[in-house]
C-alpha positions as CSV (number, residue, x, y, z in Angstrom):
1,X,-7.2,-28.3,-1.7
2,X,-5.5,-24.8,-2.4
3,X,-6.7,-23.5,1.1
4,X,-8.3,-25.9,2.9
5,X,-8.6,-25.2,6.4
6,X,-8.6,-21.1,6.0
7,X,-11.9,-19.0,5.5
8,X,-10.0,-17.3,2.4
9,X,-11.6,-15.3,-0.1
10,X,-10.0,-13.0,-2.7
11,X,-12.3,-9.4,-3.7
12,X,-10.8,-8.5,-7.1
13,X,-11.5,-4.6,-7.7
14,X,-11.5,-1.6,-10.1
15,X,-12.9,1.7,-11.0
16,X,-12.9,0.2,-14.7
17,X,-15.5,-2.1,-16.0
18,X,-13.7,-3.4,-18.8
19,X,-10.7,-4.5,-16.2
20,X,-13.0,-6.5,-14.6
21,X,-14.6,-8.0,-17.1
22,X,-11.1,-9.2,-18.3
23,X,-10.1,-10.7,-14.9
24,X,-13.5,-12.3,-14.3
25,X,-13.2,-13.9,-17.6
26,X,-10.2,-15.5,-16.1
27,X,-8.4,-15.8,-19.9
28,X,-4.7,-14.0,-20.1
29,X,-2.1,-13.6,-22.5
30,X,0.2,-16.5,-22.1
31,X,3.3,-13.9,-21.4
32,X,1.3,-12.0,-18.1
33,X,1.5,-15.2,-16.8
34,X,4.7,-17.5,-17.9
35,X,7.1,-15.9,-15.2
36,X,5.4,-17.6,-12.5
37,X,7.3,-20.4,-10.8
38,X,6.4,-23.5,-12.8
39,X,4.5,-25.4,-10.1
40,X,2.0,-22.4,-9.6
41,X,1.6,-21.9,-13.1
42,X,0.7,-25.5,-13.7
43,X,-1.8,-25.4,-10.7
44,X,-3.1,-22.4,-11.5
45,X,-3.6,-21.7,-14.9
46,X,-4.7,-24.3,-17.9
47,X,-2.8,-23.2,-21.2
48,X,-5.0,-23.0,-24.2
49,X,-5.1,-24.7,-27.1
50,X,-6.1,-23.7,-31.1
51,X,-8.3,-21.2,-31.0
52,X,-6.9,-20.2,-27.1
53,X,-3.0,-20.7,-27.7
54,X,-1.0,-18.1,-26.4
55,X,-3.7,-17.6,-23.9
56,X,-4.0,-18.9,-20.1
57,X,-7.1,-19.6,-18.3
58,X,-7.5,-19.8,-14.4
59,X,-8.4,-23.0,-13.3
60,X,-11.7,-23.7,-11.3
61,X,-9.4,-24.5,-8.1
62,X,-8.2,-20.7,-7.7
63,X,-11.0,-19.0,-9.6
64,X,-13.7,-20.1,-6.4
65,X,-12.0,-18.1,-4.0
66,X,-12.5,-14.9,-6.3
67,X,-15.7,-12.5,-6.8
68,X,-15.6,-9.2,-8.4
69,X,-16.9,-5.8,-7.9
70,X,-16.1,-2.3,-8.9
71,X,-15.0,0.5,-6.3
72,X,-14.1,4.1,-6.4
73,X,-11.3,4.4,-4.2
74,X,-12.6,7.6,-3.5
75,X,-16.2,6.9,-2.6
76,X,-17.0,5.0,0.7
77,X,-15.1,1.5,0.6
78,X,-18.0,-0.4,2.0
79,X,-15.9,-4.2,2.4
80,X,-15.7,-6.8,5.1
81,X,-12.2,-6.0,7.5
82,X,-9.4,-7.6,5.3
83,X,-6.3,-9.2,6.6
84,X,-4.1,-8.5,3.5
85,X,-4.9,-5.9,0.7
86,X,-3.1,-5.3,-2.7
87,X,-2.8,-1.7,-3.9
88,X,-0.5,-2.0,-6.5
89,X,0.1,1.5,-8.9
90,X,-2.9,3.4,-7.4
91,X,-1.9,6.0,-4.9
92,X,1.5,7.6,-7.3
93,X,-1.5,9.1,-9.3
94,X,-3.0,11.2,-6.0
95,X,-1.8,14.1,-4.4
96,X,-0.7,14.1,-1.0
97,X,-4.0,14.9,0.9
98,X,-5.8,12.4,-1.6
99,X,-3.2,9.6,-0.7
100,X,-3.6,10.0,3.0
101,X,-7.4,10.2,2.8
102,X,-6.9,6.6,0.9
103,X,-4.6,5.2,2.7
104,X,-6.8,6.2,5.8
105,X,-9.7,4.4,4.2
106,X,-7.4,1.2,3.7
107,X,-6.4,1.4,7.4
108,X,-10.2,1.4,8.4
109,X,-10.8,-1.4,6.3
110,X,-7.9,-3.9,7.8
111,X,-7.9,-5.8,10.8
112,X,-4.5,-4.4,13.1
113,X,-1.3,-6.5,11.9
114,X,-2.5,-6.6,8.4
115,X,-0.7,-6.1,5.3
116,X,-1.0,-3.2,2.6
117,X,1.2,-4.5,-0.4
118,X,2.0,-1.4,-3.0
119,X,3.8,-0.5,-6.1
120,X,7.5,-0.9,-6.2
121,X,7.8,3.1,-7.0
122,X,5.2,3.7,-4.2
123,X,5.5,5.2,-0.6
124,X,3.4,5.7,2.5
125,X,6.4,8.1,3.9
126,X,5.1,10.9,5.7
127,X,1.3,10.0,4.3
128,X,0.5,7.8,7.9
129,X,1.9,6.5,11.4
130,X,-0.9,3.4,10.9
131,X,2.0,1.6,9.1
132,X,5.0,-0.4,9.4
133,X,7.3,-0.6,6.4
134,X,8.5,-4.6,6.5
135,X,9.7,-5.0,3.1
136,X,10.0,-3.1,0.1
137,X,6.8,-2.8,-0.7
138,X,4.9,-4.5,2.1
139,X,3.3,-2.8,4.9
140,X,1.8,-3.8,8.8
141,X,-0.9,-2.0,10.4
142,X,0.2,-1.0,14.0
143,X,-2.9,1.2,14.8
């Protein structure tokens, strides 16, 4: 099984109603998802046929690890403690005090030695001492 032997569980989030409904329906344009490496995107996504070619679905064996919900950012983020969260071109739209107040909130919401992954053209440089820069984009909690 995909993750047999973890308790894994992937929350899927935006502000935007129509995003979700998108991802939940689990149907993508064929070229959002053909530069995967061949082996996930034959476990992970069915292609479609006549009336769905050009289109990719996700398949039943990664689509049961992932619920839905809509969150403000900016309201209270009332989740479980995450190991790993996925911010991707959010915070370049905030201003500086807005950023840190986010970042805060994503720092309160992982467990210490977790991971914020963001944007390529994103920074947490001089927005918080809670992280660790590790890679390019990938960030550890320290505190």
């Amino acid at each position: 099984a995909l993750l047999s032997g973890w308790d894994s569980q992937i929350l899927a989030s935006d502000i935007d109603s129509n995003v979700l409904a998108q991802a939940k329906s689990g149907i993508y344009p064929l070229p959002r998802v053909e530069n995967l490496p061949k082996a996930r995107l034959k476990a992970f996504f069915q292609k479609g046929t006549g009336a769905q070619l050009g289109k990719a679905r996700v398949r039943d064996v990664l689509r049961r690890y992932i619920s839905y919900t809509q969150i403000n950012l900016m309201e209270r983020l009332d989740v479980e403690m995450q190991d790993i969260i996925f911010c991707r071109n959010v915070i370049i739209y905030f201003d500086k005090e807005t950023k840190k107040r986010l970042v805060e909130k994503f720092a309160e919401s992982l467990e210490t030695g977790g991971y914020l992954i963001v944007g390529h053209s994103e920074s947490l440089y001089q927005v918080t001492d809670r992280f660790e820069l590790i890679g390019n984009t990938v960030y550890r909690k320290v505190r």
